[in-house]
C-alpha positions in Angstrom: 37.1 61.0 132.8 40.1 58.2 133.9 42.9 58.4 132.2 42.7 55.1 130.0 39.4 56.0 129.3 40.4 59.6 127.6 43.5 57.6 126.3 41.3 54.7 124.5 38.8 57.0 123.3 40.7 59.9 122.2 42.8 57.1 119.9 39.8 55.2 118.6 38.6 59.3 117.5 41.4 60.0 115.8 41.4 56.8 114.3 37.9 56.9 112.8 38.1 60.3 111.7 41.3 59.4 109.8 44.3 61.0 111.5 47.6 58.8 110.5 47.9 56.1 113.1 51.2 57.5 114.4 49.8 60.5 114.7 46.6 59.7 116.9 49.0 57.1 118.8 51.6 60.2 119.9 48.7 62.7 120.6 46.2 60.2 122.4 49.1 59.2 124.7 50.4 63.2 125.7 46.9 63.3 126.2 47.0 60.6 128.7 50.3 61.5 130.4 48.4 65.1 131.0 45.8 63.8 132.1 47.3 61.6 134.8 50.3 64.1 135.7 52.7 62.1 134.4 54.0 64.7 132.3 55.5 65.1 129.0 59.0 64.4 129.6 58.8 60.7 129.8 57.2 60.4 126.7 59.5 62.3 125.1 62.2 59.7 126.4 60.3 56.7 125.2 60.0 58.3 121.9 63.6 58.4 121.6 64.7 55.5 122.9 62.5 53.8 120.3 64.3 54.9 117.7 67.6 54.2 119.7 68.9 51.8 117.9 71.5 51.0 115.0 69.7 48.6 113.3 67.2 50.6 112.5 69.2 53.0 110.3 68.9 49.8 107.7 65.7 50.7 106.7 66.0 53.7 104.4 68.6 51.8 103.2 66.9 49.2 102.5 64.0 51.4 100.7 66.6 54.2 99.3 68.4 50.7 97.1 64.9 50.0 95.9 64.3 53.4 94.7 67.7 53.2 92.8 66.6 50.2 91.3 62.9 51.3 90.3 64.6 54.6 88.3 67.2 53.0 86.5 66.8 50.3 84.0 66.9 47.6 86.3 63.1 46.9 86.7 62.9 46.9 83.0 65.7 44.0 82.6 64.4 42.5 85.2 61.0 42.2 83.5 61.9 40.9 80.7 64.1 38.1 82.4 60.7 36.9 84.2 59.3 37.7 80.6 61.4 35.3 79.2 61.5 32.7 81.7 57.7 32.1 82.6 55.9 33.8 80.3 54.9 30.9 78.3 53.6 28.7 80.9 49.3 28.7 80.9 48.8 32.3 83.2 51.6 34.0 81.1 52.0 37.5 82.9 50.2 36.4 85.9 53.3 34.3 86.6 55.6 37.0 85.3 54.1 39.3 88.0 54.9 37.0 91.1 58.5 36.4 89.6 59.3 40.1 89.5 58.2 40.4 93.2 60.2 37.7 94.5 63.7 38.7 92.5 62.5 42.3 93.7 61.8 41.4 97.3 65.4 40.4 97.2 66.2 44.3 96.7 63.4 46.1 98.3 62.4 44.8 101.8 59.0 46.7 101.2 55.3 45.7 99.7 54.4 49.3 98.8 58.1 49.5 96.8 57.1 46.5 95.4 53.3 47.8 94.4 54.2 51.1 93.2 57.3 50.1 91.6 57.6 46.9 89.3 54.4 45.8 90.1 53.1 48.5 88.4 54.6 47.5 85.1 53.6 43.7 85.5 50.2 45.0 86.0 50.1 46.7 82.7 51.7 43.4 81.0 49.1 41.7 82.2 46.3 44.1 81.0 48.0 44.4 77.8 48.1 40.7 77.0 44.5 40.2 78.1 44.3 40.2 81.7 41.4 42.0 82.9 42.6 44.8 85.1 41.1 43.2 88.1 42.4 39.8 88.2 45.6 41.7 86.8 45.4 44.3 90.1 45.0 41.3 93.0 47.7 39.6 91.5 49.9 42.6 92.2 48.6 43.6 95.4 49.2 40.0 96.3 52.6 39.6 95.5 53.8 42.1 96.6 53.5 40.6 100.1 56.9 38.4 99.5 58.2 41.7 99.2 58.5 42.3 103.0 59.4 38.6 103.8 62.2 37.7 101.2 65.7 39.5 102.6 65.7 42.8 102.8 62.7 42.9 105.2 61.8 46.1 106.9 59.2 44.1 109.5 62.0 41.8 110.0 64.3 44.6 111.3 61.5 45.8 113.2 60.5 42.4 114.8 63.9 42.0 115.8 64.0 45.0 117.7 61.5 44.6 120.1 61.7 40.7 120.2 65.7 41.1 120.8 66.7 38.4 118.4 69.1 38.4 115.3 68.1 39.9 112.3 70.1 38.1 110.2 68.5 34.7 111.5 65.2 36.6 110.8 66.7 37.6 107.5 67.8 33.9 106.5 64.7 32.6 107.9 61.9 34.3 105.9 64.2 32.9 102.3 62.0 29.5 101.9 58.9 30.8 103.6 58.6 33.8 100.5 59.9 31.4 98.0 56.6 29.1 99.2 54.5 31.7 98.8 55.6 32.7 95.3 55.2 29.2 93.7 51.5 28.8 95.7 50.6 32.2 94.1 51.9 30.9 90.4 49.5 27.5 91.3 46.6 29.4 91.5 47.4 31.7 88.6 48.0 28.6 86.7 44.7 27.2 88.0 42.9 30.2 87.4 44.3 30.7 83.7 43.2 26.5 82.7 39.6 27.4 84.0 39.4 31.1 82.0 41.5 30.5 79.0 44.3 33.1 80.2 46.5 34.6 77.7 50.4 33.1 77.6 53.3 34.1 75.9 53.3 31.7 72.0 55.5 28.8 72.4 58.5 29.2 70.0 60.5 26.2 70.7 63.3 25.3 73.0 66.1 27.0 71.0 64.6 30.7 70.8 63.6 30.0 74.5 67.0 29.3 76.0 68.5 31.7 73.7 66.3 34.7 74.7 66.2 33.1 78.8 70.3 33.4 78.4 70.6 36.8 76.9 67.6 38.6 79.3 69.8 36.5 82.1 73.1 38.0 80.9 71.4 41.8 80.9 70.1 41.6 84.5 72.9 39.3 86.1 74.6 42.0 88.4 70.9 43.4 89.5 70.6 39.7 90.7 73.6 39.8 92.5 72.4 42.8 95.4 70.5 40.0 97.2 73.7 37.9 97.4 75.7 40.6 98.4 73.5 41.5 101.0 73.3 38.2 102.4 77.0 37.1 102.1 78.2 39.6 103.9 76.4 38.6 107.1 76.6 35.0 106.8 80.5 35.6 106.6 80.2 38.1 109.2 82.2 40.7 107.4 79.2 43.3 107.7 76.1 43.8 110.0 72.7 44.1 108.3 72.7 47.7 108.4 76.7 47.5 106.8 75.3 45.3 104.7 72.1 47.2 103.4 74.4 50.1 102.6 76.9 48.4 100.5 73.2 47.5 98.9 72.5 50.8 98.3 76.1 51.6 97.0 76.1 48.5 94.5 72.8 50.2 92.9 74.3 53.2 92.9 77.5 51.8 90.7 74.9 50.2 88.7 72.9 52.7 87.9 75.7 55.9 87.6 78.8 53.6 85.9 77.4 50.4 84.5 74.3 51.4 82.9 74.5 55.2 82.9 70.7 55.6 83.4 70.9 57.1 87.1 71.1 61.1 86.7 71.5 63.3 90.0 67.9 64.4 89.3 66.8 61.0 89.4 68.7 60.2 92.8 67.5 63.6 94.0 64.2 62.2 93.7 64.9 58.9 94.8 66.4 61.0 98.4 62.6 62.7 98.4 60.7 59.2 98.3 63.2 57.6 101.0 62.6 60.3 103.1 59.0 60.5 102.9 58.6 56.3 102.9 61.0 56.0 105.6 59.7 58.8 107.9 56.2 57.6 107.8 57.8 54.1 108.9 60.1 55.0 111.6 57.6 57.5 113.0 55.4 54.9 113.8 58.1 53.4 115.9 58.3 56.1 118.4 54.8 56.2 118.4 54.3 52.8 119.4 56.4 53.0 122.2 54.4 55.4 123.7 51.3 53.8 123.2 52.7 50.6 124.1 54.0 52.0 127.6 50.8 53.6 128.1 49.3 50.0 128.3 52.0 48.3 130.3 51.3 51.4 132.9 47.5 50.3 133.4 47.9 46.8 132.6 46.6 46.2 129.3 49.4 44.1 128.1 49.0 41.7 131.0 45.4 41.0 130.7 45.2 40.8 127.3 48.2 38.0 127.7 46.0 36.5 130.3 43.0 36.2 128.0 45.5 34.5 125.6 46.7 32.7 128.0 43.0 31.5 129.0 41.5 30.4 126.2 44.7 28.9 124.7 47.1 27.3 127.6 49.9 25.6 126.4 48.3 24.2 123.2 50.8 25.0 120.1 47.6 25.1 118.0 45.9 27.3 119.3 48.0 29.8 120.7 49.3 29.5 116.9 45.2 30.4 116.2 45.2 33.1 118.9 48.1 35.0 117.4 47.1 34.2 113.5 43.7 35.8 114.4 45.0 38.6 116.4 47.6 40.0 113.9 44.9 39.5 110.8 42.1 41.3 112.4 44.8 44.1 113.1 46.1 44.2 109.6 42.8 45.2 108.2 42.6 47.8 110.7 46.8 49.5 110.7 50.4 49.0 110.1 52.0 46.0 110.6 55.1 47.8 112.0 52.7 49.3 114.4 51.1 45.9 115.1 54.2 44.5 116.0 56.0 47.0 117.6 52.7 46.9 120.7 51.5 43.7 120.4 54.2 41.4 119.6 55.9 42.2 123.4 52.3 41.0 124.9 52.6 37.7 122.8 56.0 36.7 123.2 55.9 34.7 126.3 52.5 33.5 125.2 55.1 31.7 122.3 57.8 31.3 124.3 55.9 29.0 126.8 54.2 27.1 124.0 58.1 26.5 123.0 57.6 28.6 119.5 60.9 29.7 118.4 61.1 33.3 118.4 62.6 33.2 114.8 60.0 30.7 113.4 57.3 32.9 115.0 58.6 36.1 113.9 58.3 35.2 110.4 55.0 33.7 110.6 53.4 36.9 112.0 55.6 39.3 109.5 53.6 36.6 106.7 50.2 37.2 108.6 50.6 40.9 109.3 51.2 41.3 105.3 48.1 39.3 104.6 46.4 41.8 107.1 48.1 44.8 104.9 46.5 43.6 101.6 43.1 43.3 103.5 40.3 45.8 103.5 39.5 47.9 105.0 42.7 49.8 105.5 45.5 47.5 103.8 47.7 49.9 102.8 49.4 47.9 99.9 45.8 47.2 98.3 45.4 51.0 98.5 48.2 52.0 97.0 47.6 49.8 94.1 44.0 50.7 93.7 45.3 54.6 93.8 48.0 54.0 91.1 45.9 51.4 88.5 42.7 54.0 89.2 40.3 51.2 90.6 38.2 50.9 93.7 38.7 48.7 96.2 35.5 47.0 95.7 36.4 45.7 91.8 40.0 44.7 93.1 38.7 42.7 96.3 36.1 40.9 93.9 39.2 38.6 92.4 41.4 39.1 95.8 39.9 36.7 98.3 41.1 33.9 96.6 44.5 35.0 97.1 44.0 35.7 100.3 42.7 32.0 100.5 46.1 30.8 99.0 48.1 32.3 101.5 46.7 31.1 104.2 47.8 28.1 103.2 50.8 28.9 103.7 50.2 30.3 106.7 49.6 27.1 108.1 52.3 25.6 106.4 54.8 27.4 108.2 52.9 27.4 111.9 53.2 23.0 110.7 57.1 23.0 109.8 58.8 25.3 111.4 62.2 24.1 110.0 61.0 25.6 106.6 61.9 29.4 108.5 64.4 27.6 111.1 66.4 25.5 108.7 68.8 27.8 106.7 69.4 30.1 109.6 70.2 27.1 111.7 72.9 25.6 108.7 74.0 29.2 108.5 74.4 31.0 111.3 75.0 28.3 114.1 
């Protein structure tokens, strides 16, 4: 058996028999380095030269401040802030739910913090005022997707990696797009709750509504501050993101140990043991994709696959803008989208480039798709993890999902239309 052959089918085996996708990656590629006497030695140096780099070190930063704000009081405060400021608007919770993942996507950089987390509790808010636990279930799963494309980002760092651009344009750039996709899930909620009668918070007038919105403000201002801290400090250039993402993690630390006293060194201790876990699972996969990816620059894969492209779609800014939308959605129902962009998005780069994408603009539309592809079936990992923690299956949450999914591919092509909605503030900000 070739090489590529043993490579591709050894992979696809592991894969289907439901090894972790770093782990068949690594193995299917020392088996193809055997196999053609290349050795082990120069995959072991592509494995460390993948995780080479000093941006990446932001990442369990970025998932060790959410974990800090998940076990203190801070998801609670900011809740009932969301609680108090949408709640009476016709969806109620449903709205509630999408609020709390964009203020939290401005702390957390990750869907599956965002699922397992807050999302969590807006999911039993919304079974608790009526919702039924499906509805209630997609609308978690599917906002949790801002989580990764609101600053922090986790993709984002990983994008900018292998596209070698600026993470803090990347950073600034996905701010409107995730804002967009917050107030098109709220229209369908909205929609949705006219057509079915969904419960809302009772209207109590405009006095005991500002004067509840002020106080639940007042009790979660500093929490609302992290996201400003983490994004002043690069747009003044006083800090790099990964700087930046640990005076994150320190300000929650402050918060939780000094200001509110609800962080205990038990509590942090088991906030180390979940960034450690979470993290490693995500900058495994990084070393692992080099290897893979190098195994397919060595026989060529990468450049017929960006001839393929290249043939069906030319120059056209539509459809290369199909091709890649396509691409990265069939291969976030099937893996990670770290691991999708760390091979693929090297392949597809000067397919954007000579369509005259901008790297940033494109970067944060396939971060959106590739999170559309992660709350997909068969193997979305944030629709997983909330099916695990609410105790449904798959099939009852993806029976009220699809219209979500629907929704944001609107804005899908809403951004691949106007890319000055991602280019715009990094352009003001960072010229």
């Amino acid at each position: 058996m070739s090489s590529i052959a043993l490579f591709l089918v050894s992979f696809i085996a592991f894969f289907v028999l439901g090894m972790p996708i770093a782990a068949a990656m690594i193995i299917s590629s020392f088996m193809y380095a055997l196999n053609s006497g290349m050795g082990l030695a120069i995959m072991g140096t592509k494995m460390f030269t993948g995780l080479n780099n000093f941006a990446l070190v932001a990442i369990p930063l970025f998932i060790l401040t959410a974990e800090v704000m998940n076990r203190t009081s801070v998801a609670d405060r900011i809740f009932k802030f969301c609680r108090d400021m949408v709640g009476y608007i016709p969806g109620g919770m449903g709205h509630v739910n999408i609020t709390t993942s964009i203020i939290f996507a401005g702390m957390s950089g990750s869907a599956v913090a965002d699922a397992g987390g807050i999302g969590h509790l807006a999911y039993q808010a919304m079974v608790d005022e009526g919702f039924d636990r499906e509805f209630s279930a997609s609308t978690t799963v599917a906002s949790s997707t801002i989580g990764p494309i609101i600053p922090p980002s986790i993709p984002a760092v990983v994008y900018a990696m292998v596209a070698n651009v600026s993470v803090g344009r990347l950073l600034f750039g996905g701010i409107l797009p995730g804002l967009i996709m917050g107030l098109i899930l709220m229209a369908y909620v909205y929609l949705y709750s006219l057509r079915h009668n969904g419960p809302r918070l009772k209207w109590q007038g405009w006095r005991y509504y500002l004067v509840h919105l002020l106080y639940s403000l007042f009790s979660c201002i500093l929490p609302l501050l992290t996201p400003a801290i983490l994004l002043g400090g690069i747009y003044l250039g006083v800090v790099t993101t990964t700087e930046a993402a640990a005076l994150a993690v320190l300000y929650a630390l402050v918060l939780g140990v000094l200001v509110y006293r609800t962080m205990k060194i038990k509590d942090f201790i088991e906030s180390l043991k979940s960034v450690f876990i979470t993290s490693g699972s995500v900058l495994l996969v990084i070393p692992a994709a080099k290897c893979f990816s190098f195994v397919m620059t060595a026989e060529n894969l990468q450049v017929k696959l960006y001839a393929l492209l290249t043939s069906f779609a030319g120059d056209s800014k539509f459809l290369v803008a199909l091709c890649v939308t396509v691409l990265f959605l069939i291969l976030g129902c099937l893996s990670d989208p770290n691991v999708n962009i760390m091979v693929f998005v090297p392949m597809i780069l000067p397919l954007l480039n000579a369509a005259g994408f901008d790297p940033v603009h494109a970067g944060i539309c396939i971060i959106v798709i590739a999170m559309i592809g992660n709350i997909t079936p068969p193997v979305g990992v944030v629709l997983m993890t909330t099916c695990s923690i609410e105790h449904l299956s798959m099939e009852q949450v993806c029976k009220k999902l699809w219209p979500f999914l629907f929704v944001l591919m609107v804005e899908v092509i809403i951004l691949w239309a106007f890319p000055w909605l991602v280019t715009g503030i990094p352009n003001m900000l960072m010229r």
